[in-house]
C-alpha positions as CSV (number, residue, x, y, z in Angstrom):
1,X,5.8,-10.0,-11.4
2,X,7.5,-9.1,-14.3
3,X,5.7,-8.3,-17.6
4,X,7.7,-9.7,-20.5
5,X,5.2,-9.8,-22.8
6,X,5.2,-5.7,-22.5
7,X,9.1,-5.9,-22.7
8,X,9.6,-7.9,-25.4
9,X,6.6,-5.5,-27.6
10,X,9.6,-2.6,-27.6
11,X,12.3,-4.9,-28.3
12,X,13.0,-4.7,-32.2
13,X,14.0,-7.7,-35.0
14,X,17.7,-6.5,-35.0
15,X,21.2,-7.0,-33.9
16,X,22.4,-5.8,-31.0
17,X,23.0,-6.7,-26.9
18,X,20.4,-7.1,-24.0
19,X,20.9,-6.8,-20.6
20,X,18.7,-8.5,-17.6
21,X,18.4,-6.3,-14.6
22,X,17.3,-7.9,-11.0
23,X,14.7,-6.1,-8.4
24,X,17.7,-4.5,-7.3
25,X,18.7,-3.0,-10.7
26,X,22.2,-4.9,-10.8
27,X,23.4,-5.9,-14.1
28,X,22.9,-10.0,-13.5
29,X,23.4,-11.0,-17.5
30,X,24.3,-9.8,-21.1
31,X,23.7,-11.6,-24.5
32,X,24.0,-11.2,-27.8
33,X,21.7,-11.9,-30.6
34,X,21.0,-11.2,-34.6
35,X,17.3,-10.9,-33.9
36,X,17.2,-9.3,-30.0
37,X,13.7,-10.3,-30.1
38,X,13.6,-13.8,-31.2
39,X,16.4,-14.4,-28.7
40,X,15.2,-12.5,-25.9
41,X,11.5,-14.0,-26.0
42,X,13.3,-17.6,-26.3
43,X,14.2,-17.4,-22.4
44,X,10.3,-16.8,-21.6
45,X,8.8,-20.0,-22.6
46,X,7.6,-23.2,-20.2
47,X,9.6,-24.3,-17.0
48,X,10.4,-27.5,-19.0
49,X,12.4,-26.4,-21.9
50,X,15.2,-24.8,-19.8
51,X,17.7,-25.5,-18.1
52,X,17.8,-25.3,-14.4
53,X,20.5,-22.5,-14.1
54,X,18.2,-20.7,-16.6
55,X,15.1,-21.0,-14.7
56,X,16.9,-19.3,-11.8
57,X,17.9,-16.4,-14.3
58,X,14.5,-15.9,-15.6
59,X,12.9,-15.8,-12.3
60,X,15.4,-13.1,-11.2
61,X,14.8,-10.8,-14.6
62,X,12.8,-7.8,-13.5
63,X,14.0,-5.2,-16.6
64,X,15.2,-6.0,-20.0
65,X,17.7,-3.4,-21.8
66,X,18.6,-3.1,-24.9
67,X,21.4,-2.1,-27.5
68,X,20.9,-1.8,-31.1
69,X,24.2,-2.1,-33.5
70,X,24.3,-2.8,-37.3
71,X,26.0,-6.6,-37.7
72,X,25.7,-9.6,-35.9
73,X,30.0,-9.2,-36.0
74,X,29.4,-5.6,-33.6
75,X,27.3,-7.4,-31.3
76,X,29.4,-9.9,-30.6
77,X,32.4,-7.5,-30.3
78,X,30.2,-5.6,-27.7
79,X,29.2,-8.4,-25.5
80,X,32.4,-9.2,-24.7
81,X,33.8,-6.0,-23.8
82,X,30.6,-5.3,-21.6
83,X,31.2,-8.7,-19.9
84,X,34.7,-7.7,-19.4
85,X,33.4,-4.3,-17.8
86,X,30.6,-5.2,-15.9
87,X,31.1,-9.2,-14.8
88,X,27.4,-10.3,-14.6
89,X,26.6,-12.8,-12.1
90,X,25.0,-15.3,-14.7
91,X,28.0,-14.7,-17.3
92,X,30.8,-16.8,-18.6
93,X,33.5,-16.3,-16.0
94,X,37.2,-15.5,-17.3
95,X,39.3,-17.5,-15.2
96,X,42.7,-15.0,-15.9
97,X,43.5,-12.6,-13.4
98,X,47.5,-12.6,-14.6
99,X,48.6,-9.1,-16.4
100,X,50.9,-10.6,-19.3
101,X,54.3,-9.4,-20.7
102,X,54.6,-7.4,-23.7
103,X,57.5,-6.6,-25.9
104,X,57.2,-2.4,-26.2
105,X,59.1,-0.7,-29.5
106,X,59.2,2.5,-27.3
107,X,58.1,5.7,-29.1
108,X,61.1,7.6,-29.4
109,X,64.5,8.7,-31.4
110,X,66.4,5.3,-31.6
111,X,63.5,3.2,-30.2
112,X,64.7,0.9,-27.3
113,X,62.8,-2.5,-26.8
114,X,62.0,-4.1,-23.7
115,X,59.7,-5.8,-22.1
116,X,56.7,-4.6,-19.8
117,X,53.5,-5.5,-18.0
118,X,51.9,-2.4,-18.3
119,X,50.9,-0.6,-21.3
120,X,51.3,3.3,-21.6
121,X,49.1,5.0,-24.7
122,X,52.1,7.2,-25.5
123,X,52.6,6.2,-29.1
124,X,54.6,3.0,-28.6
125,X,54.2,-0.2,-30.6
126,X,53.0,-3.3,-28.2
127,X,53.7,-6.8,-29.3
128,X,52.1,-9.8,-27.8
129,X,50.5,-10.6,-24.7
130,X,53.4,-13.5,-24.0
131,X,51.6,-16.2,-21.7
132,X,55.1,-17.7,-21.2
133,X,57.5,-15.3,-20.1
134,X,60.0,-17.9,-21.3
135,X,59.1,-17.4,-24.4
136,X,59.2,-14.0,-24.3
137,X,62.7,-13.8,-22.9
138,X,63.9,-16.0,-25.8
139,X,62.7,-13.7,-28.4
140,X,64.6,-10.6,-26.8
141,X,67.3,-13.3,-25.8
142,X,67.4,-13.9,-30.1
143,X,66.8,-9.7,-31.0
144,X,69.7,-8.7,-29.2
145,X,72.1,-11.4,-30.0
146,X,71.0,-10.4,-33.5
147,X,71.0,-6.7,-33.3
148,X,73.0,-3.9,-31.9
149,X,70.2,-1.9,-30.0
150,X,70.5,0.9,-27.0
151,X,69.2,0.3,-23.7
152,X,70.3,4.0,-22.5
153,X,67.8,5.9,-21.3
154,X,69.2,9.1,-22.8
155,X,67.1,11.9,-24.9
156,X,69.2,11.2,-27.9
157,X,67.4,14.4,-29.8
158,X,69.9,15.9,-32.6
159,X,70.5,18.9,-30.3
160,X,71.6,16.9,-27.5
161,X,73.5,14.9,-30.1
162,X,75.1,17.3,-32.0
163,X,76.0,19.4,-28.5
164,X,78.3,16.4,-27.6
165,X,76.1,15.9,-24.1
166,X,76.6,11.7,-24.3
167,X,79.7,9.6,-24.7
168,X,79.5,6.7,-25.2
169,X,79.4,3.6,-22.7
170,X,80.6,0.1,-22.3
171,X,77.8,-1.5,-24.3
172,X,79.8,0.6,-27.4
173,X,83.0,-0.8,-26.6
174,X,81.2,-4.4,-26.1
175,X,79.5,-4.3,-29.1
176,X,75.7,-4.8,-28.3
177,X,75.2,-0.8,-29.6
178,X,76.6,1.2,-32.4
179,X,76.8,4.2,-30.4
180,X,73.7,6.8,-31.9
181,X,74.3,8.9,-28.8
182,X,77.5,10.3,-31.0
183,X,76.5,10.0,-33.9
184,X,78.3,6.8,-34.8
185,X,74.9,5.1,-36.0
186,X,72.6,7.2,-37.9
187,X,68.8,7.0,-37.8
188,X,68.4,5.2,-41.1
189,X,70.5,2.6,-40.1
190,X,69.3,1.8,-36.4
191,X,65.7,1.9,-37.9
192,X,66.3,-0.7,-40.3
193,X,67.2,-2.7,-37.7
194,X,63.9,-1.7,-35.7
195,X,62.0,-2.5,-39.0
196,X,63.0,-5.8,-38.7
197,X,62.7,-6.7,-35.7
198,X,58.9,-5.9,-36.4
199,X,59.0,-8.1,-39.3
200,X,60.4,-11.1,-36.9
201,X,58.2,-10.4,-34.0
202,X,55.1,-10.4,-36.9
203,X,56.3,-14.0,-37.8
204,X,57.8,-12.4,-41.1
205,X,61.2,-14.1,-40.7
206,X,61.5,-15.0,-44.1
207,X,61.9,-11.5,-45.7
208,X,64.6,-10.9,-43.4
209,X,66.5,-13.8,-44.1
210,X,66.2,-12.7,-48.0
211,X,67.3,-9.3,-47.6
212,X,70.4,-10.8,-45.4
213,X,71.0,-13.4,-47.6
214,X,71.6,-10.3,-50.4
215,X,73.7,-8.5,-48.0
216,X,75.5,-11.3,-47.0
217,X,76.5,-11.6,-50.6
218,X,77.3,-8.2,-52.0
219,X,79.5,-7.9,-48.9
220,X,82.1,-10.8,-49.8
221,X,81.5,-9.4,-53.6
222,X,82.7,-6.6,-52.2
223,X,85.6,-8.6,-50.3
224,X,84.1,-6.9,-47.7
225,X,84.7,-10.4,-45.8
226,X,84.6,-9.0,-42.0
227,X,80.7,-7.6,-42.9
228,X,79.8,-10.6,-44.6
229,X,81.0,-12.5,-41.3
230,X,78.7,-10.6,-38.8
231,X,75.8,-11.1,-41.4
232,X,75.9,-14.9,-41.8
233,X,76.3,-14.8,-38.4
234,X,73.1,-13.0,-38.0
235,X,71.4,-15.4,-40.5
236,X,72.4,-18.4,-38.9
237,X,70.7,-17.0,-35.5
238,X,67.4,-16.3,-37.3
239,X,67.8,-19.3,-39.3
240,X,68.0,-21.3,-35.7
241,X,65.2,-19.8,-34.3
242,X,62.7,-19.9,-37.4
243,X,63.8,-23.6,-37.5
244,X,62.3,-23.5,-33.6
245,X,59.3,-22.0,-34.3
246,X,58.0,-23.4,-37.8
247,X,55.3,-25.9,-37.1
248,X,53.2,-25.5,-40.5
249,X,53.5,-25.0,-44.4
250,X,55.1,-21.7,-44.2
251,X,52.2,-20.7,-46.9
252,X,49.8,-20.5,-44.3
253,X,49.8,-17.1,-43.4
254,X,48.0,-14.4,-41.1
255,X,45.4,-17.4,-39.5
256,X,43.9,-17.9,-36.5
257,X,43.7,-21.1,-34.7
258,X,40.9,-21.8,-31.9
259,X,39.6,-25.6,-30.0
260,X,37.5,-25.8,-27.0
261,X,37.4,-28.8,-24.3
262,X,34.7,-28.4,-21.9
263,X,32.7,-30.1,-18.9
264,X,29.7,-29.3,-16.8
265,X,31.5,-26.5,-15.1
266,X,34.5,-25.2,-17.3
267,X,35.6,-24.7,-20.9
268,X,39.1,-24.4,-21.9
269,X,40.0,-22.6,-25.2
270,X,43.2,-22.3,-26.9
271,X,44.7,-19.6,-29.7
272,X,47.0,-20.3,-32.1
273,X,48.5,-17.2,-34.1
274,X,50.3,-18.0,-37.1
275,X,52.0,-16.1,-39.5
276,X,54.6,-17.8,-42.4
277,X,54.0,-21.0,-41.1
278,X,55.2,-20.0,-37.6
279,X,53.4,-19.6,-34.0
280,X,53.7,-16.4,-33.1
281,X,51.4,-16.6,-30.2
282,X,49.6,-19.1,-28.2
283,X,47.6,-18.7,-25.1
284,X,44.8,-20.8,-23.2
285,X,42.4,-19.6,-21.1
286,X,39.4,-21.1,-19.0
287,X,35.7,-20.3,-18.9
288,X,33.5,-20.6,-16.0
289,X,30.1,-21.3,-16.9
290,X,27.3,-19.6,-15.1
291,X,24.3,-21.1,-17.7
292,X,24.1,-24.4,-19.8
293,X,26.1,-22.7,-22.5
294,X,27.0,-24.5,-25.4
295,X,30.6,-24.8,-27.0
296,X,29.9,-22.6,-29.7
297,X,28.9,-19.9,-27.4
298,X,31.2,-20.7,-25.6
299,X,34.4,-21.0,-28.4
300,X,32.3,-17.2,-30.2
301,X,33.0,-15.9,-26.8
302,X,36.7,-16.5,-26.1
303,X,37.3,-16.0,-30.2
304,X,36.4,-12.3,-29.2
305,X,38.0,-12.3,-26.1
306,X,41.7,-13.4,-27.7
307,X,41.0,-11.3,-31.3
308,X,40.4,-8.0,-28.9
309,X,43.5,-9.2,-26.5
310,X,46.1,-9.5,-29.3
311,X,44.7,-7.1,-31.5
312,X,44.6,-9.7,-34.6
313,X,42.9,-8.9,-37.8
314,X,43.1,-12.0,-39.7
315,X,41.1,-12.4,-42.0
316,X,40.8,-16.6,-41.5
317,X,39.8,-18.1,-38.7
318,X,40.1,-22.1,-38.1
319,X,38.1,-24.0,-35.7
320,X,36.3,-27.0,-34.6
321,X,33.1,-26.8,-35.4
322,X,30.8,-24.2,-37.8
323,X,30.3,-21.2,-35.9
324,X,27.0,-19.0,-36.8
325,X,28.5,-15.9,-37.0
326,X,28.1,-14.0,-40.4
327,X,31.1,-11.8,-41.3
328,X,32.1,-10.6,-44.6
329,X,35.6,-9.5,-43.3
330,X,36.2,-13.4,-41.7
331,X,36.5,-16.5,-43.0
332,X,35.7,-19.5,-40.7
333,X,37.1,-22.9,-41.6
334,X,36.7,-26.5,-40.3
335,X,39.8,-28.3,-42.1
336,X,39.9,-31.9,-42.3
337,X,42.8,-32.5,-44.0
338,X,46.3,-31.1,-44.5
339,X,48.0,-28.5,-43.0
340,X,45.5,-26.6,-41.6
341,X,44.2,-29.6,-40.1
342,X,47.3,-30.2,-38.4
343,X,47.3,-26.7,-36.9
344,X,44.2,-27.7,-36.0
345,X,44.9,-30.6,-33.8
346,X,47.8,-29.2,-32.2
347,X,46.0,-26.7,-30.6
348,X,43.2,-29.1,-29.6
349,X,46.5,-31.4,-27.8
350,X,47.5,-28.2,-25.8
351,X,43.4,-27.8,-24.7
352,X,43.0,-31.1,-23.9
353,X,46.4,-31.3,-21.8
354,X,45.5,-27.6,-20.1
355,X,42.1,-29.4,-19.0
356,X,43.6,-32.3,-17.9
357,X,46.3,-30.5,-16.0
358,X,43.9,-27.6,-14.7
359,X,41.5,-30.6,-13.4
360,X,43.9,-32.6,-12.0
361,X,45.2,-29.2,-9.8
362,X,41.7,-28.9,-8.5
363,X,40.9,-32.8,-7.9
364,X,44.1,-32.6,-5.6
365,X,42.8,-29.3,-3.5
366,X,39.4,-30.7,-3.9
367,X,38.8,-34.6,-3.9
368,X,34.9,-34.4,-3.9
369,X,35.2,-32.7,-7.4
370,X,36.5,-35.7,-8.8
371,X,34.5,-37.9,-7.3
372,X,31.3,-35.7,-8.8
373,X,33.0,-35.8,-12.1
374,X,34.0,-39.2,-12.2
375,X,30.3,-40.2,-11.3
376,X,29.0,-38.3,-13.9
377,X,30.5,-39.8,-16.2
378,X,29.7,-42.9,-15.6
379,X,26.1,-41.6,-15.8
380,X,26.6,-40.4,-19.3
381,X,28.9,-43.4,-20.7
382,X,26.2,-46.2,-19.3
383,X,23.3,-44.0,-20.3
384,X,21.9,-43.8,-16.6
385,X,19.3,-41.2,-15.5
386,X,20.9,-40.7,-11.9
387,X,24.6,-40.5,-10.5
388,X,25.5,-43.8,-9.8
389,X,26.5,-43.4,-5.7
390,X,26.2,-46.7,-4.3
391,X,27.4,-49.1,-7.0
392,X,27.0,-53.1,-6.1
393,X,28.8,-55.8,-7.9
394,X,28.1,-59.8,-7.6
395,X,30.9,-62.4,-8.5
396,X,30.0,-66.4,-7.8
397,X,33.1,-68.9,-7.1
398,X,33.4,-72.7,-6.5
399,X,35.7,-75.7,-6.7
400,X,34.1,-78.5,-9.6
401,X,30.7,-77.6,-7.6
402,X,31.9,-77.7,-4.1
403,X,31.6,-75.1,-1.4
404,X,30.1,-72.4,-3.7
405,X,29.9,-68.9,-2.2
406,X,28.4,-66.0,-4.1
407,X,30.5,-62.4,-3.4
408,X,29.3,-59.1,-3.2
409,X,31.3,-55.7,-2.7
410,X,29.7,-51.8,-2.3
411,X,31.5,-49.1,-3.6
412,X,30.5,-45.5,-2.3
413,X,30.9,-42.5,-3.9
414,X,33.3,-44.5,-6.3
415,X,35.6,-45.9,-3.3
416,X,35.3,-49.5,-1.8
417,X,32.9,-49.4,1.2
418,X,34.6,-52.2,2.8
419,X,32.1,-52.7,5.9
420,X,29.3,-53.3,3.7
421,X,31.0,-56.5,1.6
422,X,29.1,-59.3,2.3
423,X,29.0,-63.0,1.3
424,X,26.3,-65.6,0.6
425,X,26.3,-69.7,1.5
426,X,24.5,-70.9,-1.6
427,X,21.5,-73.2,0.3
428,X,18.8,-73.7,-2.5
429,X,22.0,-75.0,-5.9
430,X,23.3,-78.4,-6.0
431,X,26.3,-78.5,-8.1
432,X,28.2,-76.3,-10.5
433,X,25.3,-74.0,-11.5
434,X,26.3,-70.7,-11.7
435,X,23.0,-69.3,-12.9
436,X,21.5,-70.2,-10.3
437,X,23.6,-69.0,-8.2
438,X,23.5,-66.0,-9.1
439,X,20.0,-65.8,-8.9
440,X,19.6,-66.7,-5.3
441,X,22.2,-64.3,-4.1
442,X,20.6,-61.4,-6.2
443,X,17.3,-62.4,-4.9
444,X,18.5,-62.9,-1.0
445,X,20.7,-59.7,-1.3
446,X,17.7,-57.1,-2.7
447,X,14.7,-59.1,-0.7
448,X,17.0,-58.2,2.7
449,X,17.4,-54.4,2.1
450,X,13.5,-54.2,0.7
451,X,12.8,-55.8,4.0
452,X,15.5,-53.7,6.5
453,X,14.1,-50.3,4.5
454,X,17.4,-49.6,3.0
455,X,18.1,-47.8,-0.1
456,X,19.1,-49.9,-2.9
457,X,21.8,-49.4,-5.3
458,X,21.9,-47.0,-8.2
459,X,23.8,-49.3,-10.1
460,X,24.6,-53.5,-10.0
461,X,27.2,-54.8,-11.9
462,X,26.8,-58.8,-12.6
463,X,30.6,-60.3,-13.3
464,X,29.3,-62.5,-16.1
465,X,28.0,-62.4,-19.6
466,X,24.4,-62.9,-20.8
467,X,23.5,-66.1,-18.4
468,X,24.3,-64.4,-15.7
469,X,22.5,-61.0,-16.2
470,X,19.7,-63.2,-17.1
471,X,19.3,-64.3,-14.0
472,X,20.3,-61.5,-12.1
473,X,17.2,-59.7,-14.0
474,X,15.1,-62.7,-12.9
475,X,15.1,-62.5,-9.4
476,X,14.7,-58.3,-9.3
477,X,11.9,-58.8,-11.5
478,X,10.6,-61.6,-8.5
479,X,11.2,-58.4,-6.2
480,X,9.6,-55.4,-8.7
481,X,12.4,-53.6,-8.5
482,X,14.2,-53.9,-11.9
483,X,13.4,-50.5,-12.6
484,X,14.6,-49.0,-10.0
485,X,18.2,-49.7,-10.7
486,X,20.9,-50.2,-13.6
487,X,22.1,-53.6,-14.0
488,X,25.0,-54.0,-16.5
489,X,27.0,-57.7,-17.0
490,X,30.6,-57.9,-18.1
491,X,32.0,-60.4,-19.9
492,X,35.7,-60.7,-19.1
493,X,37.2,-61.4,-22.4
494,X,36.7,-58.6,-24.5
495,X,35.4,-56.3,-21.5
496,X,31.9,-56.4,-23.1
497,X,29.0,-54.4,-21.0
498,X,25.9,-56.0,-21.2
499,X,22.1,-54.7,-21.1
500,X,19.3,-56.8,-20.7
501,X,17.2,-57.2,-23.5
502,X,19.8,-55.6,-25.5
503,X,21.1,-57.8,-28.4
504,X,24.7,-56.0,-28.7
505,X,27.0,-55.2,-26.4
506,X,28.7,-51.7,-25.7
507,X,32.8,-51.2,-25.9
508,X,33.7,-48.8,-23.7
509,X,37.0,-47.0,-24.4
510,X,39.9,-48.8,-22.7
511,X,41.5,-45.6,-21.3
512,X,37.7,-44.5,-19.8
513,X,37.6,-43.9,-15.9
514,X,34.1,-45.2,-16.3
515,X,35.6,-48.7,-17.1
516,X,38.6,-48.5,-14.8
517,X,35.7,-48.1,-11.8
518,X,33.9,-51.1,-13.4
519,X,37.1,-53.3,-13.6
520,X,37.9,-52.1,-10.3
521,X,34.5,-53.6,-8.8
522,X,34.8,-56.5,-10.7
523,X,38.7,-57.3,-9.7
524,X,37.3,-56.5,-6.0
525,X,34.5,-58.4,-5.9
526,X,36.6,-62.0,-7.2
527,X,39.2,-61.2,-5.0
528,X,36.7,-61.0,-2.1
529,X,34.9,-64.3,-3.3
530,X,38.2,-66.0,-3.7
531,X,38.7,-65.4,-0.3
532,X,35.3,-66.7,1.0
533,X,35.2,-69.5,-1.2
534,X,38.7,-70.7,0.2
535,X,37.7,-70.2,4.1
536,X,35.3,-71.9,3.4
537,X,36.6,-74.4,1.6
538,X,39.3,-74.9,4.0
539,X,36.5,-75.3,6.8
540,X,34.9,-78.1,5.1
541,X,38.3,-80.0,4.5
542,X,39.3,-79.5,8.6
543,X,35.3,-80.4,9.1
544,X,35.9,-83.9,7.3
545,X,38.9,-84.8,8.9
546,X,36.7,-84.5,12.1
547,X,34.2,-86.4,11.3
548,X,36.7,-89.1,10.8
549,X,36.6,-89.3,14.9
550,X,33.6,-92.0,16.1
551,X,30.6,-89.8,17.7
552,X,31.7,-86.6,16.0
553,X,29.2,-85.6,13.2
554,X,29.4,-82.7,10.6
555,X,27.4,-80.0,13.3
556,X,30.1,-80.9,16.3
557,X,33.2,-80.6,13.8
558,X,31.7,-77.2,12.7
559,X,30.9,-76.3,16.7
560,X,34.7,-77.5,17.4
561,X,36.4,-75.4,14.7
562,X,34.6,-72.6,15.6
563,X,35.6,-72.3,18.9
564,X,39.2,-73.3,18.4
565,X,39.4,-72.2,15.1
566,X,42.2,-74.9,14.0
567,X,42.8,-78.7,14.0
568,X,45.9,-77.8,15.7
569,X,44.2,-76.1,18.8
570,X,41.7,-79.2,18.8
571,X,44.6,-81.9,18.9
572,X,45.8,-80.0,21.8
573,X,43.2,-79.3,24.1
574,X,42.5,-81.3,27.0
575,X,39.4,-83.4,27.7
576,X,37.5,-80.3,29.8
577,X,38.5,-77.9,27.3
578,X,36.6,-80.1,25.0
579,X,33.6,-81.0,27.5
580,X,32.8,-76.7,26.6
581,X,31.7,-77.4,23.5
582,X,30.9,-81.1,23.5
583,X,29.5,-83.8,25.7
584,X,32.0,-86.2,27.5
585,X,31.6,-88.7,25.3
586,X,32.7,-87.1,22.0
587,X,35.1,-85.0,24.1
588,X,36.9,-88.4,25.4
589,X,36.5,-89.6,21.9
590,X,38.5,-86.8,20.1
591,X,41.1,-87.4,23.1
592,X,41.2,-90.9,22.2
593,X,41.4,-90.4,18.3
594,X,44.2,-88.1,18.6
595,X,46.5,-90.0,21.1
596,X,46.3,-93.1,18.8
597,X,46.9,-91.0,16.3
598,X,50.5,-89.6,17.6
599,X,50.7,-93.4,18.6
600,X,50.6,-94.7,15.0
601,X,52.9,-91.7,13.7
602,X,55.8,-92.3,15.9
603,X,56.0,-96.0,15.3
């Protein structure tokens, strides 16, 4: 068994990383932490006050290591490249195997730009990742509509230049280049252009519109009218596309944006970078959780994930929620007005509609995952201790007192279980009480599955208000089993779920699943009483004409409906027909009744 205690006495009170090693020294989990010991001895406390994923961790842990660094800010830095490196078992799972496009400033004489996937340390200037290539394509789409750049591959060094080794190609006599290769362009000039382009792909679109803007008008000061042409022109391009990209106060400048959206399985963060008041970059990523990690960790995480991944050294960061990192070179900020608060919520829409859509891709390829997640979250919204599998729901109808029938449908794993529906004949009510009612089908329903041995619901739903739950309660308290189960009421008017013993009511939101499954149960179960209650009713109205017949009584009309299942088939059928389910007597006497009754209608 492993000896913690010993561990943790060489462990010291500073920042750093820790590793947990397994009896077959693999690498199953790596943490950070501003006090390694504090944090590492708060895994090795009682069973009870962790987490079941966690309890499988620490029973795996068989070495601790350790690595010391000076701030809390280099730990965190660490961890996520080691994570990256070594993919613990028990780790946060990236979910983002894609290799993203970059837009390269190539290192070289004239720089081409272009776009690439793979990055070469060979000097050259990398802009982005682009998680849309889209995106990316309208950017170079914008730069070389804008600019005349080279996309010659040539060695266009001042020997080979000056030797006259290049002429010059139809991209010269098109326009999109200024021909370098012979010395038509000099370097000053093409790298003004490259300078900024830098500036635009850095969001800072605004000092290039001033400095055209000047140009622009020293050129036609100069009646130089054909360059001040080509240079509004190239305004009005920059102009369009800033007007594209501007989502902010173009005073916010150089921030970071981040929101999180999680379940019990996966988080989903998104990055906003911003720069003048324009989105310069924006990705979302998802998380797999391997412990019970919390957003925070969760959000510190991916913050150093996407900071590392776009190399971004602002000096602002805006999130959520307070994040306990200390950094002197960062400042962390929860707006809650203005602009940054709009920045704020845009990136929590795009999170929120990543998750949805991410979800809804693996509830199609996966329908037991929705199930599981609707479930749970009808556990968490009606404050239940267990998932709520077999769900019951009662629903009482009658006509001013009259052939009352009490309804109850069973929904499985949140779908109708349409062979379990059943229906009760109220026997021990006389007249419209629906109380009552209720309380003699709850008792007759639970007092049969105590009896067969059958598992009872995790949930009942009562279709009613407080009477009703009232006496629902009543007769599972008769049975001693009204802690064994949930059982909610809900009034139909303002969709109010009811507790009992609970003075107020709780509102669930009218776009929540949990609600939709409730209403869904509900709808089902009137529909399915309706139809009882009107079989039924019917029944007792073709029973009555019957008993209009001398000899027949209210069992025979029953007995004769059932076997011939309409007045019509009765009318018809001959005297032995009728001698199956009656004696001679009543069967001549429905004969009898019926011939003098086509007697009296053709006269």
């Amino acid at each position: 068994m492993f000896d913690y205690k010993e561990a943790l006495k060489k462990i010291p009170h500073k920042p750093g990383v820790y590793q947990y090693w397994d009896d077959s020294n693999e690498l199953i989990y790596i943490g950070k932490a501003k006090d390694l010991r504090n944090r590492v001895s708060s895994y090795f406390v009682k069973d009870h006050q962790l987490s079941s994923k966690t309890r499988v961790l620490v029973s795996k842990i068989r070495n601790i290591t350790f690595t010391i660094v000076d701030t809390e800010v280099d730990a965190w830095l660490l961890e996520n490249s080691l994570i990256k490196k070594h993919k613990p078992k028990y780790n946060i799972d990236l979910k983002d195997d894609k290799t993203y496009p970059w837009i390269v400033i190539k290192n070289e004489r004239f720089p081409r730009i272009y776009w690439t996937r793979n990055i070469v340390r060979d000097g050259s200037k990398y802009l982005g990742p682009y998680p849309s290539v889209s995106m990316m394509h309208t950017i170079l789409g914008v730069i070389r509509e804008t600019y005349a750049l080279r996309t010659c591959n040539l060695a266009l060094t001042p020997e080979n230049i000056n030797a006259g080794k290049f002429k010059v190609c139809l991209e010269y006599q098109l326009g999109n280049c200024k021909g370098p290769c012979q010395n038509y362009q000099t370097e000053d000039d093409y790298n003004r252009s490259i300078n900024e382009i830098m500036d635009i792909l850095n969001g800072k679109i605004g000092s290039v519109l001033k400095d055209l803007k000047r140009d622009m008008e020293g050129a036609a000061s100069n009646l130089d009218f054909e360059l001040a042409h080509r240079l509004k022109r190239k305004y009005d391009l920059l102009i369009n596309y800033q007007s594209k990209s501007t989502v902010v106060n173009s005073s916010i400048t150089d921030v970071d944006v981040f929101s999180i959206a999680s379940d019990e399985k996966h988080a989903f963060v998104n990055f906003l970078k911003v720069m003048n008041g324009t989105i310069t970059q924006t990705q979302t990523i998802e998380l797999k959780k391997r412990l019970d990690e919390s957003d925070a960790e969760l959000l510190t995480f991916a913050i150093s994930e996407f900071r590392t991944r776009f190399n971004s050294k602002s000096k602002e960061i805006i999130v959520p929620f307070e994040i306990e990192l200390v950094d002197d070179n960062i400042k962390f900020t929860v707006p809650k007005l203005g602009e940054k608060r709009k920045l704020l919520d845009l990136s929590q829409k795009n999170v929120h509609f990543f998750k949805r859509d991410k979800l809804e891709q693996y509830e199609k390829l996966n329908p037991d995952v929705r199930t599981e997640r609707l479930l749970t979250q009808m556990m968490k919204d009606l404050r239940m201790n267990q998932l709520p599998r077999h769900i019951e729901c009662f629903d009482n109808s009658n006509f001013q007192g009259k052939y009352p029938v009490s309804a109850i449908v069973v929904f499985k794993d949140a779908r109708p279980s349409k062979k379990d529906y059943r229906f009760f004949n109220v026997k021990t009510v006389e007249g419209p009480n629906d109380f009552a009612t209720m309380e003699e089908a709850v008792f007759r329903r639970y007092r049969r599955l105590l009896d067969e041995g059958t598992s009872l619901p995790q949930l009942v739903i009562i279709d009613g208000g407080k009477g009703q739950l009232s006496a629902a309660l009543k007769s599972l308290k008769l049975l001693g089993i009204e802690k064994q189960l949930t059982v909610i009421g809900i009034a139909k008017r303002l969709e109010e779920i009811f507790y009992p013993g609970d003075q107020y009511p709780l509102y669930l939101d009218k776009r929540s699943e949990s609600l939709k499954i409730i209403q869904q149960l509900r709808d089902e179960a009137h529909r399915f009483g309706i139809t009882a209650h009107r079989k039924k009713r019917d029944k007792g109205t073709l029973a009555t004409e019957l008993e209009l017949v001398p000899g027949i009584g209210r069992l025979s009309a029953e007995k004769l409906l059932k076997y011939f299942k309409s007045v019509k088939k009765i009318r018809e059928a001959s005297l032995n027909e009728l001698q199956e389910v009656v004696n001679l007597k009543q069967a001549q006497a429905v004969v009898n009744y019926f011939k003098q009754d086509e007697a009296v209608a053709s006269e």
